[in-house]
C-alpha positions as CSV (number, residue, x, y, z in Angstrom):
1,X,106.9,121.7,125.2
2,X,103.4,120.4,125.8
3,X,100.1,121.1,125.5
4,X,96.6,119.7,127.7
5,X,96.4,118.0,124.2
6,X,100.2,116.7,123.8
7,X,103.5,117.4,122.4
8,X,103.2,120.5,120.4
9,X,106.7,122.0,120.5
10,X,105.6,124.7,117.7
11,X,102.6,125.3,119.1
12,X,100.8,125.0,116.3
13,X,97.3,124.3,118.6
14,X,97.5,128.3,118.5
15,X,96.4,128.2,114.5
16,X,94.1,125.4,115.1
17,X,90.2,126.8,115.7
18,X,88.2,126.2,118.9
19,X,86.2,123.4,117.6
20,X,89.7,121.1,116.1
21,X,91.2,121.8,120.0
22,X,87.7,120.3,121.6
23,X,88.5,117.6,119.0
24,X,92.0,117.4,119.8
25,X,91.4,117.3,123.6
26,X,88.2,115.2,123.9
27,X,89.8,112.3,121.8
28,X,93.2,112.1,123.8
29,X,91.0,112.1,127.4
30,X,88.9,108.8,125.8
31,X,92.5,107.5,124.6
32,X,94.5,108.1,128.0
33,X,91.1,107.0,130.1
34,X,89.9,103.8,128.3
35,X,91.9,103.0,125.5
36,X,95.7,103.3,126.5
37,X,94.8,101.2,130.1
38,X,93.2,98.1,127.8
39,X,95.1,98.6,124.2
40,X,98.0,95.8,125.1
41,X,95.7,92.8,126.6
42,X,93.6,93.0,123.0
43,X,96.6,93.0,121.3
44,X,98.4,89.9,123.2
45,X,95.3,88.3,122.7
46,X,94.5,89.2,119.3
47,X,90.5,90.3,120.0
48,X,89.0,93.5,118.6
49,X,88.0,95.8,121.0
50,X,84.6,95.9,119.9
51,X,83.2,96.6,123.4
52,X,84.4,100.2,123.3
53,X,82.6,101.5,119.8
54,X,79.8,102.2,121.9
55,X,81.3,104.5,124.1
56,X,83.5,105.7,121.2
57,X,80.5,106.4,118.8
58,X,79.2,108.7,122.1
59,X,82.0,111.1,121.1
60,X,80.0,111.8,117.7
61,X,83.2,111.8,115.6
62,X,83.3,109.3,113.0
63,X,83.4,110.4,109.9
64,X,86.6,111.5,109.0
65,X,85.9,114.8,107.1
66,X,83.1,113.4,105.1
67,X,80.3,114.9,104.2
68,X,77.0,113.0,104.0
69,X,73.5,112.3,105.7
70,X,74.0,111.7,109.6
71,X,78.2,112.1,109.4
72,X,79.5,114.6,112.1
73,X,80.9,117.3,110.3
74,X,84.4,117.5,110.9
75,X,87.6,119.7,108.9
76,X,89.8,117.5,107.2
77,X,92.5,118.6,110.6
78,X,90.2,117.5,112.8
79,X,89.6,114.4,111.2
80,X,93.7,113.8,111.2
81,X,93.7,114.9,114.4
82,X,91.1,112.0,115.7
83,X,93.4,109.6,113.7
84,X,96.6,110.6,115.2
85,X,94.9,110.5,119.0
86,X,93.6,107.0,118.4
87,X,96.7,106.0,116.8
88,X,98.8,106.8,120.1
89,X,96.4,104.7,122.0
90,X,96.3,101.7,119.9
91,X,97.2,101.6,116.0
92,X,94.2,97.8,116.0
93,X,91.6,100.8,116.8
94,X,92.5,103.7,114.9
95,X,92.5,101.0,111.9
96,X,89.1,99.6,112.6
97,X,87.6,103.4,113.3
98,X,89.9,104.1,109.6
99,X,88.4,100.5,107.8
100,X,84.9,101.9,108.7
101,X,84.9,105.6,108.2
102,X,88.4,106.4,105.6
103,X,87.3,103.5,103.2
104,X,83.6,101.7,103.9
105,X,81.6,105.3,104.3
106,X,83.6,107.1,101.7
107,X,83.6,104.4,99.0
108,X,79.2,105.1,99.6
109,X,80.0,109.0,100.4
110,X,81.8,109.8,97.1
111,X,80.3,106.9,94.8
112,X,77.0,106.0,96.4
113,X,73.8,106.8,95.6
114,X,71.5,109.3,97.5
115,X,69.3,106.2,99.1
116,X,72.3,104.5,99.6
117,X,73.9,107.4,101.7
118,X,70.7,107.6,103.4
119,X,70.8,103.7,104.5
120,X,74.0,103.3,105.2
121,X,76.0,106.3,106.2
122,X,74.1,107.5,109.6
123,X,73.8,103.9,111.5
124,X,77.3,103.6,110.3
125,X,78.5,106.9,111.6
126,X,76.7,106.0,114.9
127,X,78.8,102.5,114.6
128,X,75.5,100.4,115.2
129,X,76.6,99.1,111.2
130,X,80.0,98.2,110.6
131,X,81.6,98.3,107.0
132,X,84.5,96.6,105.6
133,X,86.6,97.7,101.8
134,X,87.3,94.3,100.5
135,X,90.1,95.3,97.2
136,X,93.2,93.7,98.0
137,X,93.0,90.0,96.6
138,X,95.6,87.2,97.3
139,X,97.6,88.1,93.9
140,X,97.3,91.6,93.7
141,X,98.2,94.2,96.2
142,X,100.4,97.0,94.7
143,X,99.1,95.9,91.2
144,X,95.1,96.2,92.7
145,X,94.2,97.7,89.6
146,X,95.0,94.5,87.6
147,X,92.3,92.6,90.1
148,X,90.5,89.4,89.0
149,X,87.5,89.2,91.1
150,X,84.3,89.3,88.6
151,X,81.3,90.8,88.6
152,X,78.1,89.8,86.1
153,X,74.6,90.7,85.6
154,X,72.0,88.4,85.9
155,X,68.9,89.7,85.4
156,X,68.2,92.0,88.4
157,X,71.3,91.0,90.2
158,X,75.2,91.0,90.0
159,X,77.1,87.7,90.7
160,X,80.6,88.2,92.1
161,X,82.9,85.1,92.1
162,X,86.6,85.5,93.0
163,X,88.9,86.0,96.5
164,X,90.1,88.8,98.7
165,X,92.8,89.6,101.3
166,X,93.8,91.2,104.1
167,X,90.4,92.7,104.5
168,X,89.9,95.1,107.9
169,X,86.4,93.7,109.7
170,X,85.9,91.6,106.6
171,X,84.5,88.8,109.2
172,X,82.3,91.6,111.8
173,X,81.0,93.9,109.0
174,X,77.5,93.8,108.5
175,X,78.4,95.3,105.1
176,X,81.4,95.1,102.5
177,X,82.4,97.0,99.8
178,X,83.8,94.4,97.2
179,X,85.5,95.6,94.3
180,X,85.1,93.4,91.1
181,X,85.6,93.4,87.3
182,X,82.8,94.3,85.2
183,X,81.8,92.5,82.2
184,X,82.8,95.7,80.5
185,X,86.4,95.2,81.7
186,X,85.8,97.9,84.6
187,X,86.5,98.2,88.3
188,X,83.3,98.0,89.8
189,X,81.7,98.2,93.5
190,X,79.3,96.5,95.3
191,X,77.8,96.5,99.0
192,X,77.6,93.3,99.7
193,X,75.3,92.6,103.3
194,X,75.7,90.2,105.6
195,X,74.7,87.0,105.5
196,X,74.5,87.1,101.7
197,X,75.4,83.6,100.3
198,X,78.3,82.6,98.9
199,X,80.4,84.9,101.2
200,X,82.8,83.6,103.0
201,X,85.6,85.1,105.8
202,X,88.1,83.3,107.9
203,X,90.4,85.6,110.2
204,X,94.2,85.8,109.0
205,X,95.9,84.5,111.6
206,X,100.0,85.0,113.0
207,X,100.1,88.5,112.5
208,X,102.8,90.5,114.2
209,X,101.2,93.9,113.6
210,X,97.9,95.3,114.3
211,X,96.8,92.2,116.1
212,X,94.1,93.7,117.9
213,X,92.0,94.0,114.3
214,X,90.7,90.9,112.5
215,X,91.7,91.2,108.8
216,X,90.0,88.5,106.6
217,X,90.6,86.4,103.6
218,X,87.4,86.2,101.6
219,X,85.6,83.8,99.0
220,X,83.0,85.4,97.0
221,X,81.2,82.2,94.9
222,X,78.3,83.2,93.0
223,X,77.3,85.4,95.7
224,X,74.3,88.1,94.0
225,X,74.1,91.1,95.4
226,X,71.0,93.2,93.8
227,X,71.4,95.6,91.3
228,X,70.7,98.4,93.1
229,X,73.7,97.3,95.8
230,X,75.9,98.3,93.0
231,X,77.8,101.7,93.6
232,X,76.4,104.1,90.4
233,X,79.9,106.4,90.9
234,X,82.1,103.3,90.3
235,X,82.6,103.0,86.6
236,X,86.5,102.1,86.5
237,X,89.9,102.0,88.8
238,X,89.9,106.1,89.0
239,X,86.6,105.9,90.9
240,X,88.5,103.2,92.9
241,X,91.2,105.5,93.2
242,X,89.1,108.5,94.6
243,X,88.8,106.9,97.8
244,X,92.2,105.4,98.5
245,X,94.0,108.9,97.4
246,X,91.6,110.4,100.1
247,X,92.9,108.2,103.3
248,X,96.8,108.7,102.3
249,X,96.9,111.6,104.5
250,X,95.5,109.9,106.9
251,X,97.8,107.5,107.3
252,X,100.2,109.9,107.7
253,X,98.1,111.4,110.9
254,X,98.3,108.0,112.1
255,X,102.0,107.4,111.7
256,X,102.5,110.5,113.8
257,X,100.2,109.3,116.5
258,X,102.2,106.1,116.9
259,X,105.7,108.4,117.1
260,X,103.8,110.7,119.7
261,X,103.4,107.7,122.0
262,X,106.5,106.6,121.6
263,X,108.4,109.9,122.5
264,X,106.0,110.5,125.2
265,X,106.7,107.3,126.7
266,X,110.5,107.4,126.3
267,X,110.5,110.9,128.1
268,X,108.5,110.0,130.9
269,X,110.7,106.6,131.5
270,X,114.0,108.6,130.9
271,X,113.0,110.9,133.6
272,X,111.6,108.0,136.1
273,X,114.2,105.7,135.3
274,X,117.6,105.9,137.5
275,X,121.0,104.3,136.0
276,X,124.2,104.5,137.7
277,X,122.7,106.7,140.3
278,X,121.0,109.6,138.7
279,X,118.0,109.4,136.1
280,X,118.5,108.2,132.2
281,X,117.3,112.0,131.2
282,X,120.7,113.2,132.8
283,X,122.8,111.5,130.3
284,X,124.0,113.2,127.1
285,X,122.9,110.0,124.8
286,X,119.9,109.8,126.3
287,X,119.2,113.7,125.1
288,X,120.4,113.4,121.9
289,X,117.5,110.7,121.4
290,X,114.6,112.6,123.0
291,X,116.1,115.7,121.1
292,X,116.0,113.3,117.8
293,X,112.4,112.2,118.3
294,X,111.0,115.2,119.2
295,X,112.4,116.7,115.5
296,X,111.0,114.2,113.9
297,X,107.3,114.0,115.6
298,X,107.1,117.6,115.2
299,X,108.2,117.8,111.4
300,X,105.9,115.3,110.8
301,X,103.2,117.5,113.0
302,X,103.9,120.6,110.1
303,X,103.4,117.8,107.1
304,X,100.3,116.7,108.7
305,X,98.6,120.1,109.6
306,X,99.9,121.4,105.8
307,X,98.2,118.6,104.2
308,X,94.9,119.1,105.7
309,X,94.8,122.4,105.2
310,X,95.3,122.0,101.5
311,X,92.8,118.8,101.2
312,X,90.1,121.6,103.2
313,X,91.2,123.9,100.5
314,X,90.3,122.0,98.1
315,X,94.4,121.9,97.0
316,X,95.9,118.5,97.5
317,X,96.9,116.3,95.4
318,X,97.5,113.0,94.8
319,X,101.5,113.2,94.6
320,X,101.4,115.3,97.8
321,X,99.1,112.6,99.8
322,X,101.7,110.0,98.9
323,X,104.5,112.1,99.9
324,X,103.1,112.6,103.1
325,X,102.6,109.0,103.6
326,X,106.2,107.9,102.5
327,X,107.7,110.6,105.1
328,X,105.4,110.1,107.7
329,X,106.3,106.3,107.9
330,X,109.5,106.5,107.3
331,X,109.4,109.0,110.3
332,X,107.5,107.0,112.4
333,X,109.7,103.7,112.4
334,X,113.2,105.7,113.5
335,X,111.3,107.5,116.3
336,X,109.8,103.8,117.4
337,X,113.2,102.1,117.2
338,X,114.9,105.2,119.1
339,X,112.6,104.8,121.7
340,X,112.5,101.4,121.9
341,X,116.0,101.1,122.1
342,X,116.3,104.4,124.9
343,X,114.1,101.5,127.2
344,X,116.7,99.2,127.0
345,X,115.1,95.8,128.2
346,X,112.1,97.1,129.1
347,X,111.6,98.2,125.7
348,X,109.9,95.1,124.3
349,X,107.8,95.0,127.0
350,X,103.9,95.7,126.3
351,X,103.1,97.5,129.2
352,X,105.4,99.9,128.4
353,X,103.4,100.3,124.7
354,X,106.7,101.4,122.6
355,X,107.4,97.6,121.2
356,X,103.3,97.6,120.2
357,X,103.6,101.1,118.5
358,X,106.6,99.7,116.1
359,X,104.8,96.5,115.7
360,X,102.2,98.2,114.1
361,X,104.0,101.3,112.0
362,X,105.4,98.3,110.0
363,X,101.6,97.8,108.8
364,X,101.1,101.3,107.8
365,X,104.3,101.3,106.1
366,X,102.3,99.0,103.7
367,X,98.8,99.4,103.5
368,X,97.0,101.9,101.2
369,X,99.9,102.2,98.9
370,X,103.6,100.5,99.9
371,X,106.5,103.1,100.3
372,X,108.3,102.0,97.0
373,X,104.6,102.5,95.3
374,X,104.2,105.5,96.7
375,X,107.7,106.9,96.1
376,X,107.3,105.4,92.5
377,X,104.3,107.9,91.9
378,X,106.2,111.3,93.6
379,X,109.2,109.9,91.4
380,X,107.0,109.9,87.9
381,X,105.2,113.3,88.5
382,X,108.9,114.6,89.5
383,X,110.3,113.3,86.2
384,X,107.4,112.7,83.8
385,X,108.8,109.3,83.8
386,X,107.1,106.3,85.6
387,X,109.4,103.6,86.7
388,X,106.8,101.3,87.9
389,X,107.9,98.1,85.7
């Protein structure tokens, strides 16, 4: 069963409210019109499609739930919903749209000041500014809390020295979020702007996922940002913590929009595509796979949903974020490798999308939080025992 705005086998667009179906519907007519016909040539080449923010920001829909000066408002569905749509078209843009809204504006949203909110968070919302989350450093990425990049004051200004990795837009952002070490042993943030000295990004080349966004390794060498660049409501890792919590469920919206292409692709093709005289759909294999997929995409549909609910609810918590992560990932890479192997040969062509769309699950199966992390922490509130080391 289908909807004008997808698969929706449990119709669960009935309990959505007008303005999430607009949402819904407006988002998957900008992926199926401009993003879906262009997504494969930026990934093959590796460029950003930066030429379609304009026409994206037109949509008035970045934001991702947040709630600040010039941010569209939007209910914590909606906002999955967005991430999903994007996520069938290309997982490069969904990422760029989640670098600038999930981490950049809510890092300033939650732990900003009031004139920073006011610089920032409406040209970036309108996606004239573009914003980058630099924590992840060459030797810590599941251990981010144990991060070695420095932070000092010197008179009126901070002075970061130290390195970063894997940073989304960290070489396009006109501003980046850097997370350092105090001099009081604390994780710290700062916006650093472009063009400030000592900052330096080189794109991280030979990726086989998500090739369509730049991510970045970074020097910071005695670059000084001014005081008042310094985010107040970033005393320590908790703060940090805030904002990474916050996008877990989005990821999970995301992994379901790359299993919704996937099964939508394999259905059509099974239907178009003729073996041994009659079409692939006719076949009991064949069935049992689209049957498979579709059980999958539409649990993960009722996680999704559930979760947002409780975050608008003010209910969610950390534990249930990561489970929702974990499951949605998981999901996500057996209803790409179904589908990719329902297309036979054809499967691992690009124009067919389904070998890009498990390309790029295996990066969210990382990012914000690794399954084994995030299994770790469901695992120690389960038990009351952690079983991180």
């Amino acid at each position: 069963m289908s909807t004008p705005t997808g698969v929706d086998y449990f119709d669960l667009a009935a309990d959505l409210t007008e303005e999430e179906r607009r949402v819904w519907a407006s988002v998957r007519a900008f992926v199926d019109e401009r993003l879906v016909p262009v997504a494969g040539g930026y990934w093959e080449r590796a460029e950003m499609p930066l030429d379609l923010l304009k026409e994206y920001a037109s949509l008035e829909l970045v934001g991702d739930g947040l709630e600040g000066p010039g941010i569209p408002r939007l209910s914590h569905t909606a906002a999955g919903l967005v991430t999903m749509e994007l996520s069938r078209g290309d997982g490069s843009f969904a990422t760029l749209l989640g670098v600038q809204a999930g981490l950049a504006m809510r890092s300033i949203a939650f732990l900003g000041s009031e004139e920073q909110k006011r610089r920032w968070l409406p040209a970036m919302a309108r996606l004239e500014v573009l914003g980058a989350f630099a924590l992840t450093e060459p030797d810590h990425g599941s251990d981010a809390v144990a991060l070695a990049t420095t932070a000092r004051r010197d008179g009126d200004e901070y002075v970061l020295d130290g390195a970063k990795r894997w940073i989304g837009l960290g070489t396009a952002c006109d501003v980046c979020v850097v997370w350092a070490r105090g001099e009081d042993g604390q994780v710290q943030g700062f916006l650093v702007e472009r063009g400030t000295p000592g900052y330096e990004a080189s794109v991280i080349e030979g990726k086989a996922s998500l090739r369509a966004i730049h991510n970045a390794d970074i020097r910071l060498e005695g670059v000084r940002v001014p005081a008042e660049n310094k985010l107040p409501g970033a005393r320590s890792f908790r703060d940090t913590g805030l904002v990474l919590s916050a996008t877990r469920a989005g990821i999970a919206w995301g992994a379901l929009g790359h299993a919704t292409a996937a099964y939508e692709v394999a259905l059509a093709y099974s239907l178009e595509r003729t073996q041994f005289g009659k079409p692939l759909a006719s076949f009991q294999l064949v069935q049992d796979k689209l049957v498979t997929m579709l059980a999958e995409v539409t649990a993960m549909q009722l996680y999704c949903v559930r979760t947002s609910r409780l975050a608008e609810q003010g209910r969610l918590t950390d534990t249930q974020a990561s489970l929702a992560k974990v499951n949605a990932t998981r999901k996500a890479r057996t209803v790409t490798a179904v589908a990719r192997d329902l297309l036979g040969g054809n499967g691992i062509l690009l124009e067919h999308r389904v070998a890009r769309h498990m390309a790029d699950v295996e990066a969210l199966h990382t990012y914000e939080g690794t399954e084994s992390i995030q299994t770790l922490i469901v695992g120690r509130h389960l038990t009351g025992i952690g079983a991180f080391t």
